[in-house]
C-alpha positions as CSV (number, residue, x, y, z in Angstrom):
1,X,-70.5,-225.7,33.7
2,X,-71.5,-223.1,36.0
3,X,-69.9,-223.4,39.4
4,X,-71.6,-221.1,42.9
5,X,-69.2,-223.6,45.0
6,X,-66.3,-221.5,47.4
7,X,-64.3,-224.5,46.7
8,X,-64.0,-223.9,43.2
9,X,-63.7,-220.3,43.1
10,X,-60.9,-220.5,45.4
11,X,-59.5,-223.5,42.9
12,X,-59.8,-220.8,40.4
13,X,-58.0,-218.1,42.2
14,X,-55.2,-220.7,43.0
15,X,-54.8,-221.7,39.2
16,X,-54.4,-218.8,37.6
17,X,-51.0,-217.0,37.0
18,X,-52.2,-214.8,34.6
19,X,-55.3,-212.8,36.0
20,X,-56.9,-210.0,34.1
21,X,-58.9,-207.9,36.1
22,X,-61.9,-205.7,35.5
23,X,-63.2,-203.5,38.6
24,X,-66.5,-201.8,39.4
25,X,-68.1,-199.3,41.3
26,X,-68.4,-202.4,44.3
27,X,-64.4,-201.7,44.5
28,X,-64.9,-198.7,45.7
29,X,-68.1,-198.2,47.5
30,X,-65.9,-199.2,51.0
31,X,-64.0,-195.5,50.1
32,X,-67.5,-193.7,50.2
33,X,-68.0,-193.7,46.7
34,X,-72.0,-194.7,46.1
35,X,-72.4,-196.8,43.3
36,X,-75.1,-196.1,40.6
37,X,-76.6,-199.9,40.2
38,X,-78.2,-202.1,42.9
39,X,-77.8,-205.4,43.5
40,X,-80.7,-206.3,40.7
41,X,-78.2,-204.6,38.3
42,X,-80.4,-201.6,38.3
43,X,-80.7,-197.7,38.6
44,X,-80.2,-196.9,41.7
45,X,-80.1,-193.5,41.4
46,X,-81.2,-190.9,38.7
47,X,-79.1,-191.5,35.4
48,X,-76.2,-189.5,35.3
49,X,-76.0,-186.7,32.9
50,X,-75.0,-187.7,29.1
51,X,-72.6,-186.4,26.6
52,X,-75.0,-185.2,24.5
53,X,-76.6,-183.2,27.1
54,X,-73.1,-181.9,28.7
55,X,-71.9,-180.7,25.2
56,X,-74.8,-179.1,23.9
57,X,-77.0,-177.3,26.9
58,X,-75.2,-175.0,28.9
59,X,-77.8,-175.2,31.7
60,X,-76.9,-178.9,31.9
61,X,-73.2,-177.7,31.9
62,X,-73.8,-175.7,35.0
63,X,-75.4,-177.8,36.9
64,X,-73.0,-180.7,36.3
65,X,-70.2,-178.2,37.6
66,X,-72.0,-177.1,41.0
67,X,-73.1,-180.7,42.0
68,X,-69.2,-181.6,41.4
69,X,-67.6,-179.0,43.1
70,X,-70.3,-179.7,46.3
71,X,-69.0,-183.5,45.4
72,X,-65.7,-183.1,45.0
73,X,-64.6,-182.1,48.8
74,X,-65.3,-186.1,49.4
75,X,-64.8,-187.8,46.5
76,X,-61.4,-185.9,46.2
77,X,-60.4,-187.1,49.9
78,X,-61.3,-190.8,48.9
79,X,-58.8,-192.9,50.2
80,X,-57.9,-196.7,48.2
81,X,-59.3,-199.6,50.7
82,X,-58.5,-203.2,51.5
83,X,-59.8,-204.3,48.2
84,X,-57.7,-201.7,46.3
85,X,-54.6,-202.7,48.1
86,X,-54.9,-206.5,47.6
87,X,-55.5,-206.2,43.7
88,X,-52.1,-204.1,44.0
89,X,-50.1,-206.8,45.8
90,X,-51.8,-209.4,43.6
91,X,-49.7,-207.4,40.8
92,X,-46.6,-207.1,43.0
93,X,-46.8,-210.7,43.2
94,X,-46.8,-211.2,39.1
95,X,-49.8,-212.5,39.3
96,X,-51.9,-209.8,36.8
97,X,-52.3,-209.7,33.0
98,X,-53.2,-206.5,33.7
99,X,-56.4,-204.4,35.5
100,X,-59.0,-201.9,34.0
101,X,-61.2,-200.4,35.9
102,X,-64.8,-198.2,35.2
103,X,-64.3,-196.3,38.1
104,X,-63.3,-192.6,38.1
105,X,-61.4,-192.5,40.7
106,X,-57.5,-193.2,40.8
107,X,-57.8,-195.4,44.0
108,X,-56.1,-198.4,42.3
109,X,-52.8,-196.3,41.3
110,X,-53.3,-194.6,44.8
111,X,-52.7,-198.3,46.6
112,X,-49.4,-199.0,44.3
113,X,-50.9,-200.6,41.3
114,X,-48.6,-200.1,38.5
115,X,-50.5,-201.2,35.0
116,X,-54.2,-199.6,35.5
117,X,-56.2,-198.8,32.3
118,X,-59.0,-196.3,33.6
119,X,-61.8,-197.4,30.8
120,X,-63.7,-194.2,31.5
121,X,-61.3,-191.5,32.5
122,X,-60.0,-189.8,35.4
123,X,-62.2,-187.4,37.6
124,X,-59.0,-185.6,39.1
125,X,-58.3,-184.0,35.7
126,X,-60.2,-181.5,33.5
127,X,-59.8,-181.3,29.9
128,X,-60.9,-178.6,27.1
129,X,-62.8,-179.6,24.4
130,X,-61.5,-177.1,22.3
131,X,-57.5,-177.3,22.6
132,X,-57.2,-180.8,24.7
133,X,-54.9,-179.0,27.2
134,X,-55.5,-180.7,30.7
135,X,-55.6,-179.3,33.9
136,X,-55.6,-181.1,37.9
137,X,-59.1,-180.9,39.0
138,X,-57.9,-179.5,42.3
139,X,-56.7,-176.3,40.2
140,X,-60.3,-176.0,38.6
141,X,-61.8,-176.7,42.0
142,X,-60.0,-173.6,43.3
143,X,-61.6,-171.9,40.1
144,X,-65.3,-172.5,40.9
145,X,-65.1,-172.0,44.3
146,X,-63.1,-168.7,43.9
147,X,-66.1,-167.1,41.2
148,X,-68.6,-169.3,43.2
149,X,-68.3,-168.3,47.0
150,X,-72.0,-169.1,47.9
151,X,-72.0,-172.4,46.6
152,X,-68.7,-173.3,49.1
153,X,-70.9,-173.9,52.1
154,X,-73.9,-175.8,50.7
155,X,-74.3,-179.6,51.7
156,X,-75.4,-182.1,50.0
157,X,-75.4,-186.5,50.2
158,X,-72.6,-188.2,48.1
159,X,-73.4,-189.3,44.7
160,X,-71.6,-191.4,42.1
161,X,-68.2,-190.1,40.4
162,X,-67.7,-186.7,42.7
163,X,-71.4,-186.2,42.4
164,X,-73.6,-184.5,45.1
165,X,-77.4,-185.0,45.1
166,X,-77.6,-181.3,45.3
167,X,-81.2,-179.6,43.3
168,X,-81.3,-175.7,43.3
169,X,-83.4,-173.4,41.3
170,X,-80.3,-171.4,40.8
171,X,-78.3,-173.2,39.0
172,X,-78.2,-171.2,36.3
173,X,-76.7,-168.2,38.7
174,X,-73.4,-170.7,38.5
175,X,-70.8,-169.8,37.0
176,X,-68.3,-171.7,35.2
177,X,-64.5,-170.8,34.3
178,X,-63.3,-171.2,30.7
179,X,-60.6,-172.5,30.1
180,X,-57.0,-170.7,31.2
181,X,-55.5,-171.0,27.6
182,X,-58.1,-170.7,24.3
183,X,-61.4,-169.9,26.6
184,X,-63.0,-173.3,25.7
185,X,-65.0,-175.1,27.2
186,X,-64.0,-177.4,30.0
187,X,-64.9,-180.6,30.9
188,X,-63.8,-183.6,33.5
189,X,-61.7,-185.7,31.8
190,X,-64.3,-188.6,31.6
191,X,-66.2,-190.3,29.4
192,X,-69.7,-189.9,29.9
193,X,-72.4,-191.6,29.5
194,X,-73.1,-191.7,25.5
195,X,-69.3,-191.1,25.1
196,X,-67.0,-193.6,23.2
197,X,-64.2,-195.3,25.4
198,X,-61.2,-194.0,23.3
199,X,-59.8,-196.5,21.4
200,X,-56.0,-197.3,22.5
201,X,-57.6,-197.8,26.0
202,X,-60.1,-200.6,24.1
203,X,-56.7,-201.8,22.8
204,X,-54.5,-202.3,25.1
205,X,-57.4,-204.3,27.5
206,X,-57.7,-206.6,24.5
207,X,-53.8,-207.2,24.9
208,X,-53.8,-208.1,28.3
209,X,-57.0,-209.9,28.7
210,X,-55.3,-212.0,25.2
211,X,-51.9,-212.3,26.9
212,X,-54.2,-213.7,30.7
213,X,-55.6,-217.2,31.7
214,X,-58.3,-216.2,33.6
215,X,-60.5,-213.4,34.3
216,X,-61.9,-211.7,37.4
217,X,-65.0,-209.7,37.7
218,X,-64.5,-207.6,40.9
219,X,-67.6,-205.5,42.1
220,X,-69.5,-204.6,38.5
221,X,-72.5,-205.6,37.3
222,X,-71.0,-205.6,33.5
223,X,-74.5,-203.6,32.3
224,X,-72.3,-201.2,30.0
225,X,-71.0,-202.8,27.3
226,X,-67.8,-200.7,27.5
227,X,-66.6,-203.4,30.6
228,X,-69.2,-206.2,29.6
229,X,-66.9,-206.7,25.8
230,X,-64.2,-208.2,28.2
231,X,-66.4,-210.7,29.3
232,X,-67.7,-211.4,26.1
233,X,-64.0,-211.2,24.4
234,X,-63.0,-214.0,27.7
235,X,-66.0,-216.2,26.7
236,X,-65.1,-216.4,23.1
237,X,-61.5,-217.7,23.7
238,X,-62.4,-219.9,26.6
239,X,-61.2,-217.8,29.4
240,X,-62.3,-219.1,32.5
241,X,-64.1,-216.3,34.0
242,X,-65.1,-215.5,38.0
243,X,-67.4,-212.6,39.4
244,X,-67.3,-211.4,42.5
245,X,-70.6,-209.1,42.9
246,X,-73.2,-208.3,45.2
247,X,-75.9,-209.2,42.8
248,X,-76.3,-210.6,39.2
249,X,-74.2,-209.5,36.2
250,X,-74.5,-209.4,32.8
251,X,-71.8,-212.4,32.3
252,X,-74.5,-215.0,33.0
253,X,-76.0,-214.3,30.2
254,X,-72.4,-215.6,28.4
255,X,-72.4,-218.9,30.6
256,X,-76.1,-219.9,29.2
257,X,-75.3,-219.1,25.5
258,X,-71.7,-220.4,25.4
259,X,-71.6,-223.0,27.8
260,X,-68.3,-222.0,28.6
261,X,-66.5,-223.3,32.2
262,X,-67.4,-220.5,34.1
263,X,-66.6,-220.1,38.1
264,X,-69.4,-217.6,39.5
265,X,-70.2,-216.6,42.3
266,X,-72.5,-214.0,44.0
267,X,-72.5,-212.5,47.4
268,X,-76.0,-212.2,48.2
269,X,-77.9,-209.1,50.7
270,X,-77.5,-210.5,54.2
271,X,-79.9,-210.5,56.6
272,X,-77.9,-209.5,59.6
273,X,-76.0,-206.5,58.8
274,X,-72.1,-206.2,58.2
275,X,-70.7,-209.0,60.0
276,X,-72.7,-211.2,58.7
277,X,-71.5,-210.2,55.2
278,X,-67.8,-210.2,56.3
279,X,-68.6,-214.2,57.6
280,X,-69.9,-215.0,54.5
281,X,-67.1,-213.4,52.8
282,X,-64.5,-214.6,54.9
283,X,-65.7,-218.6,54.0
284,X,-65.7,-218.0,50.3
285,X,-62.1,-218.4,49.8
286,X,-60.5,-219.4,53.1
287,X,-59.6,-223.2,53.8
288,X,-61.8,-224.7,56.6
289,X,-58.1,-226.1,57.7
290,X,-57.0,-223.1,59.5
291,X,-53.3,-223.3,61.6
292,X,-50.8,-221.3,63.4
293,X,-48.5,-220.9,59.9
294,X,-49.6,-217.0,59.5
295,X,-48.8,-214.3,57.7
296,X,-49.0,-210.6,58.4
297,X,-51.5,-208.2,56.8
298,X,-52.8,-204.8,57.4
299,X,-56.0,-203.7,59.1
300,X,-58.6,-203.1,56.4
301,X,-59.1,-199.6,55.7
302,X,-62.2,-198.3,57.8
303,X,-62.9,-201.4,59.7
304,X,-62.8,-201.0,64.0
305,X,-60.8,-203.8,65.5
306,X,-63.8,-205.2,66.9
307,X,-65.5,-205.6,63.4
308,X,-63.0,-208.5,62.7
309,X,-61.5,-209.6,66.0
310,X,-64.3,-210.3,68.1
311,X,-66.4,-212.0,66.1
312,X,-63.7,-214.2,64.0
313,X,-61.1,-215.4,66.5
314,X,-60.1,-218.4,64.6
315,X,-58.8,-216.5,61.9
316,X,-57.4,-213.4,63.4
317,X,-54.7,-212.3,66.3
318,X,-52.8,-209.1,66.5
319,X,-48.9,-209.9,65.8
320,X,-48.1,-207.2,68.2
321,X,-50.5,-204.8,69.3
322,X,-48.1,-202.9,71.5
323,X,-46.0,-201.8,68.4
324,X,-47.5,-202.5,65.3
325,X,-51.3,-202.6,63.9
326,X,-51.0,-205.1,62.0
327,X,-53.5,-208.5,61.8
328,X,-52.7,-211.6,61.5
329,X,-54.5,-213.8,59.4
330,X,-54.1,-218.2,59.9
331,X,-53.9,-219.6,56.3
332,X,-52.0,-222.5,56.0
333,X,-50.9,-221.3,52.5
334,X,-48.7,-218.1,53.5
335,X,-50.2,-216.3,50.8
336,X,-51.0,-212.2,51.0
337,X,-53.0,-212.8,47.5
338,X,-56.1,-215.0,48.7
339,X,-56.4,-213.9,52.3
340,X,-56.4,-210.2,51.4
341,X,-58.8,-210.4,48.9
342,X,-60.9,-212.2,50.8
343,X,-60.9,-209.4,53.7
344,X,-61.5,-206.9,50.6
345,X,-64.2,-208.9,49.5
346,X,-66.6,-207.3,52.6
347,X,-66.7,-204.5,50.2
348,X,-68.4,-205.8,47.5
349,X,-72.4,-204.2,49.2
C-alpha cells in the first residue's frame, strides 16, 4: 500500500530503530552544490563527462581539469548544512544501519557522521591510474593553478561535483600535471559516469541495508542504478522504504510491481517561493499538538532569522538570543531526530 499521508511518514520515522540511509544530490544543493536532475528526474544540465571519454581523449581530459579547478574554489569551500547535520545526530542517536551517499562531496563526514560509504568517490582526492597513489585535491589544485596562471581569474556558474559551466576555445592551451611519482595520469578519485562502483563499497551497503528495518531515500531521484539496487535490494526483503524528494523517483516503479508497504512521499515545486516550501516541510513530520516541552537546536545553516522566526511563531523562539544562537523548536516529543530533519527537509529543491 502506497502511503503520500505526513501522518504515516512520520509513523515511519518513529518506528524504525534501524535506518539505512541513501543521500542524493537534494542533500546537498542547500551547500551550493547544483544538482544534475530536475524535479521530473531529468537532465538538468549537459551530461557530465564519461569514463570512457576521460580515459581515452586527452582533449576531454583537459577540459575536465580547467572546469574543475574554476569549480573547485566553491565546491571545495562547501560547508555540511542542516540536513547533513541531522542525518549525523540521527547516528549519534543509534538510530542508523548505516548511510551511503552519491554525492562527491565529504559534507556528511564534515557534520560528524561516522559510518559513510561514498558510493561514487571523493572529489577532494586525486588518484593515478597508473600506480593508485592518492593525493589531496587541494595539493593538485595548487598544481594546475601554479602551470595554469591565466585560468586562476576566470569565472564561471557552479556546476555539479566541483564543476564550472565554463566553454573556451582554448582548452587545449591547458595544461595538466602528471602525476608526482610514476608520471601517470591523474584523475579525481571518482567514479564517473560509465565507471563501476567498486565492489567492497557495493558490499558493505548490502550489509547494512541487510542488518536495517527500514530505508530512507533523502534527496535522489534513484535514476542510476548504482543507488536505485538499494531500493530494489529493500523491496525484495520487505523493507519498508520512504523518499523524501523534490520530484518522482525511480522507487515507484518497485511499489507498483511489488506491492510492497511502501511510505512515499514527495515534496512538490511550490508556488510561493521558499517559505512556502519550508511550511510545507515543516507540517510533514511535526505533530499538529505543539507545547512548551522544547528542545534546543541550531540555526540551519544559511537560513536568516527571519526565514523561520517570523513566519512560524508557533514552532520557534530563541532560547537566549543575548548569549546563544540557538532555536528552539516546540515538539512535545523532545526529540533532535524528527524536528531536525524536518528543518533539513527545506533542502530537498
Amino acid at each position: 500500500m502506497l502511503s503520500s499521508s505526513p501522518s504515516a511518514l512520520s509513523t515511519f520515522l518513529e518506528r524504525s530503530t534501524r535506518l539505512f540511509v541513501i543521500t542524493g544530490a537534494g542533500c546537498s544543493t542547500e551547500s551550493g552544490i547544483p544538482a544534475y536532475r530536475d524535479a521530473s528526474g531529468e537532465w538538468a544540465r549537459k551530461q557530465p563527462v564519461t569514463w570512457q571519454a576521460f580515459s581515452v581523449d586527452p582533449f576531454m581530459r583537459k577540459r575536465y581539469w580547467a572546469r574543475s579547478m574554476v569549480g573547485w574554489r566553491a565546491f571545495g569551500r562547501a560547508q555540511p548544512n542542516a540536513a547533513h547535520v541531522a542525518l549525523a545526530k540521527l547516528e549519534q542517536q543509534g538510530r542508523l544501519a548505516g548511510l551511503v551517499t552519491q554525492n562527491v562531496d565529504g559534507l556528511h563526514q564534515s557534520a560528524g557522521h561516522q559510518a559513510v560509504v561514498d558510493l561514487h568517490g571523493r572529489l577532494d582526492t586525486v588518484v593515478c591510474l597508473d600506480c593508485q597513489v592518492r593525493v589531496l585535491r587541494s595539493h593538485h589544485q595548487r598544481r594546475l593553478e601554479d602551470i595554469n596562471p591565466d585560468w586562476i581569474d576566470l569565472a564561471a556558474a557552479r556546476a555539479p561535483d566541483g564543476d564550472a559551466e565554463l566553454e573556451s576555445d582554448e582548452f587545449d592551451r591547458f595544461h595538466v600535471p602528471p602525476c608526482r611519482h610514476c608520471g601517470g595520469t591523474l584523475k579525481p578519485d571518482v567514479v564517473f559516469f560509465g565507471e563501476s562502483v567498486p565492489g567492497e563499497r557495493v558490499k558493505t551497503a548490502m550489509n547494512w541495508l541487510d542488518g536495517a528495518d527500514a530505508m530512507l531515500i533523502v534527496g535522489s531521484s534513484l535514476m542510476v542504478y548504482s543507488g536505485f539496487r538499494y531500493a530494489r535490494h529493500a523491496a525484495e526483503r520487505g523493507i519498508p522504504i520512504a523518499a523524501l524528494n523534490l520530484g518522482k523517483t525511480r522507487a515507484e516503479k518497485i511499489v507498483g510491481v511489488t506491492g510492497h508497504q511502501v511510505a512515499l512521499h514527495h515534496l512538490r515545486p511550490p508556488r510561493n517561493g521558499r517559505l512556502e516550501r519550508l511550511e510545507r516541510t515543516l507540517n510533514l513530520l511535526l505533530q499538529p499538538n505543539l507545547n512548551e516541552n522544547a528542545h534546543c537546536l541550531p540555526q540551519p545553516d544559511g537560513v536568516e532569522q527571519g526565514d523561520i522566526t517570523a513566519d512560524h511563531p508557533r514552532l520557534f523562539k530563541r532560547s537566549n538570543p543575548r548569549k546563544t544562537g540557538r532555536w528552539r523548536q516546540m515538539d512535545p516529543r523532545g526529540k533532535l531526530d524528527i524536528g531536525e530533519l524536518c528543518i533539513a527537509l527545506q533542502l530537498l529543491k
